[in-house]
C-alpha positions in Angstrom: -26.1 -37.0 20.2 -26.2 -36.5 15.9 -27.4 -32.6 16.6 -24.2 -32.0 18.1 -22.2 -33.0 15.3 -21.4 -29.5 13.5 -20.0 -30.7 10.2 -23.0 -30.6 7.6 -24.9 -28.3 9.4 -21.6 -25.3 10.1 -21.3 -25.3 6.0 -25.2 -25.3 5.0 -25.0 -22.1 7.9 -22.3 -20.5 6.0 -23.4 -21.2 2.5 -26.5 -19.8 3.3 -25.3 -16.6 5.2 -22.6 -15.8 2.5 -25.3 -16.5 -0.3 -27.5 -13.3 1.9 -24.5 -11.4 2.0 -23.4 -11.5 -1.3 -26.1 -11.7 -3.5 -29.5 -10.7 -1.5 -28.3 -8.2 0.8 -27.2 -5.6 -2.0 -30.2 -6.1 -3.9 -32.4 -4.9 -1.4 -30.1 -1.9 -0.1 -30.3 -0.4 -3.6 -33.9 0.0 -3.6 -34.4 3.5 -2.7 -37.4 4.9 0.1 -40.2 6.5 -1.1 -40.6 9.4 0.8 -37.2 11.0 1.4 -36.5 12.7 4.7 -37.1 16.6 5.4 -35.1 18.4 7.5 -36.9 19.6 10.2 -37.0 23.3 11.1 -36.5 24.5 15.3 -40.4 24.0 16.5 -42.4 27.0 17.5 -42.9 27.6 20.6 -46.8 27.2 20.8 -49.0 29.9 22.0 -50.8 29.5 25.9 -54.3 28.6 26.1 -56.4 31.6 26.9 -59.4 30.4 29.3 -62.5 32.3 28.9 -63.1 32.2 32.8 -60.0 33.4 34.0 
């Protein structure tokens, strides 16, 4: 069975996963988000529902 045989297709994986690492990869981490993260304050405790019929 040819699809067994790992010796064009191991170097095309790795030539292709080093090329992501090296050159793509850091090129998309230095874009920075748009909205930046807020530190969230303790939540309020909410308020209890007054029913009108009790």
């Amino acid at each position: 069975m040819p699809q067994l045989n790992p010796s064009p297709w191991f170097s095309i994986m790795l030539l292709t996963w080093f090329t992501f690492s090296l050159l793509i990869q850091p090129k998309l981490l230095s874009f920075t988000t748009t909205n930046t993260p807020l530190n969230m304050s303790t939540p309020t405790k909410p308020t209890p529902w007054t029913w009108p019929w009790t």
